[in-house]
N, C-alpha and C positions, 0 to 999 in steps of 0.2 A: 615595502609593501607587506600586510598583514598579509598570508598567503591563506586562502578558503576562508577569509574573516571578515571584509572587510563589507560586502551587500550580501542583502539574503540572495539566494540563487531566483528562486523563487517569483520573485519581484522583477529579477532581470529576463526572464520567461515571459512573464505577464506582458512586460513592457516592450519584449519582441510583439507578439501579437498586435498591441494596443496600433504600433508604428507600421501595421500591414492593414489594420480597421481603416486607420487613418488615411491612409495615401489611397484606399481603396474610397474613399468617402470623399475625398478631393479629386476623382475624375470627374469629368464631364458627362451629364447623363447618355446622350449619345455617343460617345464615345466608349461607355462602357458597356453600356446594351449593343455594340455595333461589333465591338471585340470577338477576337476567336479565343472563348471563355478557356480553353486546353491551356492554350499559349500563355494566357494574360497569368493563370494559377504558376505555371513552370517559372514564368518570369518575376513574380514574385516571391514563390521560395527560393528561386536562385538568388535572388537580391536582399533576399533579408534572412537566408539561414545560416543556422550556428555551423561554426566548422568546430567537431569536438576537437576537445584539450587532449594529445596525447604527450606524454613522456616518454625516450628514449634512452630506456635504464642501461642498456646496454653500451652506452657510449658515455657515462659521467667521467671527469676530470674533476683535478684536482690544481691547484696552484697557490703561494705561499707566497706570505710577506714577514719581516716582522714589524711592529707597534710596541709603542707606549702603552698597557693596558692596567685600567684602574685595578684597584683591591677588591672593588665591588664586584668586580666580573669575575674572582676568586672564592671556593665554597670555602665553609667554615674549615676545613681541614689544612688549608694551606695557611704559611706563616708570612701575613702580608698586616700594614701598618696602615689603618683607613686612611684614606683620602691621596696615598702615596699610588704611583705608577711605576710600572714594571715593564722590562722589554721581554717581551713574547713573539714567539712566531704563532702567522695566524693560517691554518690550514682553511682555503676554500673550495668547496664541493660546488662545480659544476652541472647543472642538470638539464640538458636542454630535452627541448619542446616543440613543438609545432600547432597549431589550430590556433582558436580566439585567445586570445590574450589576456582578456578583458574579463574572462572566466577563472582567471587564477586569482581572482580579486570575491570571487563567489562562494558563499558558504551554503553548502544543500542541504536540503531538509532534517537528513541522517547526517549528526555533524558529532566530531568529539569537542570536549569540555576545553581545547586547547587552538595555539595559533602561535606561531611564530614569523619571524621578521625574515624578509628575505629581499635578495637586490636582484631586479630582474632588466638586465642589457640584452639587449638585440633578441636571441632566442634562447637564451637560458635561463634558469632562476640559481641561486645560490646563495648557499647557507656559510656559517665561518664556525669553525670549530678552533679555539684557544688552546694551543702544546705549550699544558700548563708542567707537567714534568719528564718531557722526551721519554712520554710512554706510550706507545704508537696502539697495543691494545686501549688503552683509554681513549685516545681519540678514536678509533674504529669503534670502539662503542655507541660512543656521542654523536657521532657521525649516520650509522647505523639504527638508532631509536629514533633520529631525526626523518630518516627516511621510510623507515618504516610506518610513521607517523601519513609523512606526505601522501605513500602509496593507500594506507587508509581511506584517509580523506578522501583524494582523486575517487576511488572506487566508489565514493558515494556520490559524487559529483560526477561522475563518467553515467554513472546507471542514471541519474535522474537525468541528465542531457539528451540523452540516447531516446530514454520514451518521448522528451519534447519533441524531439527528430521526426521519429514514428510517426505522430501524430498528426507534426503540424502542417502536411501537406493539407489535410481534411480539415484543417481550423481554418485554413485559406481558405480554401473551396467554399466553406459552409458561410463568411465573411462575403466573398465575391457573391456566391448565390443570392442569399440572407437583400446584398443591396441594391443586386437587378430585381429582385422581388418586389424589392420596396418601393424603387424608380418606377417597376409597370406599374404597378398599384395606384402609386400617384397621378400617372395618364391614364390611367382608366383601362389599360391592353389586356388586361390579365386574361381576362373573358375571351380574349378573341386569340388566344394561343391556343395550340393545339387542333390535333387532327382530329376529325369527326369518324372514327376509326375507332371500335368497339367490339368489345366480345357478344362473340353472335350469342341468341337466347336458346337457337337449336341445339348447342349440342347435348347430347343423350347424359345423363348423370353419369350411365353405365360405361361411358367411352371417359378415359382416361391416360395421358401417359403417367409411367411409372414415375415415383420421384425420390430419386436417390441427392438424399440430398447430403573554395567559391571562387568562382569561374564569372567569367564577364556576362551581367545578367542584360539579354536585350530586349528592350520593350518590346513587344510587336503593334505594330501598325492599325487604324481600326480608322472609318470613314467617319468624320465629325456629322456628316450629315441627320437630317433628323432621321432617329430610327424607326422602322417601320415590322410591325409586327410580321412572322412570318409562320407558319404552322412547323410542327417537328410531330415527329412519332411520342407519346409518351412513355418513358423510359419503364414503367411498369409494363408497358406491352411488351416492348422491345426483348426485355429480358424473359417473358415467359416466350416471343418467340425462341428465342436463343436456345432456349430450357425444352421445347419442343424437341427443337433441332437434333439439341447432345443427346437427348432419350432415344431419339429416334435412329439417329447413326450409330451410337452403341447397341441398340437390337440389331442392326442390321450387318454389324462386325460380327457378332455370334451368328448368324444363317446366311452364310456363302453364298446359300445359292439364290439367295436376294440379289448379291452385288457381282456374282458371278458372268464374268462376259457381258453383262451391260454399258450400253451408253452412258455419256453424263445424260442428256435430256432425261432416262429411263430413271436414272438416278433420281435427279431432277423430282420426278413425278410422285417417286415412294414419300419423298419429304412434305408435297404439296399436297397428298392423298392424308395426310395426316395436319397437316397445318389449318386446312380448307374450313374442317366440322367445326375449327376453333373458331371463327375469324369472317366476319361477313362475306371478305374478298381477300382472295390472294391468287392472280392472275400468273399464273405462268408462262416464259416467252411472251410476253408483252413487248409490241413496239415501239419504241419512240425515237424522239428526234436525233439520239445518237446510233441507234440498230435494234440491237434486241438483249435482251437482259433475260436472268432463268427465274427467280421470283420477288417481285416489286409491290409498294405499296403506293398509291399517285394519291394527291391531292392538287385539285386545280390543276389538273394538265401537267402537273410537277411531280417528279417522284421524291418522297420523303423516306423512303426506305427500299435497299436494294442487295439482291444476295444472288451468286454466281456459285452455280454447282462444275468446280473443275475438279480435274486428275493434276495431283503434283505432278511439277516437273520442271523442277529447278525454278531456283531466285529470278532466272529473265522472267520465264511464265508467268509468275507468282507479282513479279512487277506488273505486266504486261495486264493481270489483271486485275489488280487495283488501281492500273489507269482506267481499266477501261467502264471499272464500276464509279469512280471519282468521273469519266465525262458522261455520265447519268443523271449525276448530283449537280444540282442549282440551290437548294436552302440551306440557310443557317442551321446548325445543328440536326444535321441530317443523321442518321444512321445506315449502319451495311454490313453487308456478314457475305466472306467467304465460306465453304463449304468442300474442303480441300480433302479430297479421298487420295491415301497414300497405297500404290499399290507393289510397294518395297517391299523387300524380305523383313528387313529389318525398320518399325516406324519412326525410329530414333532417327534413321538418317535424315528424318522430313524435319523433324522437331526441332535438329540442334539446327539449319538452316532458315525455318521460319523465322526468328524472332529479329536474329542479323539481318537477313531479306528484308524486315519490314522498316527496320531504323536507315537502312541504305536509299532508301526511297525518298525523292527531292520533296516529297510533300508529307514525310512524315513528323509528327511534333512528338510523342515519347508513349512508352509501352505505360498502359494503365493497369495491365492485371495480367500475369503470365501465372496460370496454374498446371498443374501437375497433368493432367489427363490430357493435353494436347490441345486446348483451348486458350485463347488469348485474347486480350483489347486493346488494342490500340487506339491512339488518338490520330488525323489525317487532317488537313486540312485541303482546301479545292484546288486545283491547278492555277486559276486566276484570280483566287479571292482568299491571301492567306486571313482575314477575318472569318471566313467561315467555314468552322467545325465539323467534322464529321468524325463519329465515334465509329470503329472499324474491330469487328469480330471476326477471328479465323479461328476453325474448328478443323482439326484433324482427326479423320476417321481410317482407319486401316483394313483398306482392303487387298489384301497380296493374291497376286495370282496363283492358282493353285497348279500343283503340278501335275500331270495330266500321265 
């Protein structure tokens, strides 16, 4: 094998993607509009992503033979007779590897003017160095430009894999999305998605918040049946609710005596006292057909968005109530936001437990956004219906009890 020479890298990227368009364009219209869209994206970059190329310099070997070796394979300096063969021992440099294979065959973008030949068995590649006069500095030379060479290369083919990596969850997603779009479109649903759920026209200009701004891939399951439009919050709401929220529990961390000896309900209240002037409705302690919840959005009898003001208190709790906002939820692509006030000394103890909390949970599909400030996304799917989604926000706010 030509090693980093023989396809452009480049092409081999492209051609990932092209083979995730495709298998996404050969589902079943129903069946892709019926999908838990979290699951179907994870399920194919686990089934179609790069495992990078690494090398394990720390462990190269060596082993020897000798050969008959031509005059040609001899530089001008030595005293050999064309066309005649010589017995040489042949020194070979072991280099083993791990990740795609098939990338040691790729040459990336940033490439040098060079390429050499190499034998690659099971998980190694190797090169052969000729002990043309049992002078062991010369072979460590030869040996050494050679490697040096390869660790080049790789560094350029390491960094361009690594962005494809990065990226190519979002080239999925935007491929999935891009061909439910294109599927409603074609029945005509487009029109009839979405909640009737709008920013109110009252609120004051003058009222504002602040604005700081590969593993065995397994399908998941999704009903053949024909699909049926359903309403969801739009995610431009969703997130300035969210964006409310963080402003609002970060003011209310700085004045004590806001969150001081209060209830959750009390709690509860400051959030929706602020949410309200944005937002036609936002019903607090709303009843429905599972009890009662602390601030929901309904459509048709349904709630399509749901958020629970608790006090941490450990991973059961914290399960206890993402079951209890999951048997809330009935639509596809629902959303929900915890609202989890830590009243620890230290907020760190909530933090490094939330994110473990949430992967432990039998209904969770994978973390989509862990940021620094104590805020998270999760993806969720329903207790009964892993086809349908629910995007899940937990916001940690620090309220410690003061000492008295």
């Amino acid at each position: 094998m030509r090693l980093f020479a023989e396809v452009e890298l480049r092409s081999t990227l492209e051609t990932q993607i092209e083979t995730v368009r495709k298998e996404v364009r050969t589902e079943s219209r129903n069946k892709l509009l019926n999908i838990n869209e979290a699951e179907y994206i994870e399920y194919l970059k686990q089934r179609h992503s790069l495992e990078p190329l690494e090398f394990h310099w720390n462990d190269v070997s060596v082993s020897d033979r000798e050969e008959m070796i031509t005059a040609e394979r001899f530089s001008h300096s030595h005293h050999v007779i064309h066309g005649k063969r010589y017995p040489k021992q042949i020194v070979t440099y072991h280099i083993p590897f791990t990740g795609e294979r098939d990338l040691l065959k790729c040459a990336p973008s940033t490439k040098q003017l060079w390429s050499m030949e190499v034998d690659v068995t099971h998980n190694f590649i190797s090169f052969e160095v000729v002990n043309r006069r049992n002078d062991v500095d010369e072979i460590k030379r030869e040996a050494d430009i050679n490697v040096s060479r390869i660790r080049q290369q790789f560094g350029y083919l390491a960094k361009e894999v690594e962005a494809f990596i990065a990226r190519f969850e979002a080239e999925i997603t935007s491929i999935v999305r891009d061909r439910k779009q294109e599927l409603m479109k074609q029945t005509g649903l487009l029109e009839q998605l979405g909640v009737p759920f709008k920013r109110s026209k009252c609120v004051p200009s003058t009222f504002a918040v602040p604005t700081a701004i590969k593993s065995i891939a397994v399908k998941p399951s999704a009903p053949g049946s024909a699909f049926k439009p359903e309403p969801t919050l739009d995610v431009v709401i969703y997130r300035e609710i969210m964006k409310i929220c963080h402003h609002t529990g970060v003011e209310m961390e700085k004045h004590p005596s806001i969150y001081q000896g209060k209830d959750e309900e009390t709690l509860r209240d400051h959030f929706i006292m602020v949410l309200s002037p944005h937002f036609d409705s936002v019903p607090g302690e709303t009843f429905n057909r599972s009890g009662k919840t602390d601030i929901l959005i309904r459509h048709e009898m349904s709630n399509v968005f749901v958020a629970e003001c608790k006090f941490w208190n450990g991973p059961k709790g914290f399960h206890k109530t993402i079951d209890q906002i999951l048997g809330y939820l009935t639509w596809r692509d629902s959303k929900a936001a915890i609202l989890s006030f830590a009243r620890t000394k230290e907020l760190n103890t909530a933090l490094m437990k939330i994110e473990t909390a949430a992967s432990q949970h039998s209904c969770f599909v994978k973390t989509r956004n862990s940021q620094g400030d104590g805020s998270y996304i999760f993806d969720f799917h329903l207790r009964d219906d892993s086809s349908r989604g629910v995007q899940f926000a937990v916001m940690c706010f620090h309220f410690p009890r003061q000492n008295k």
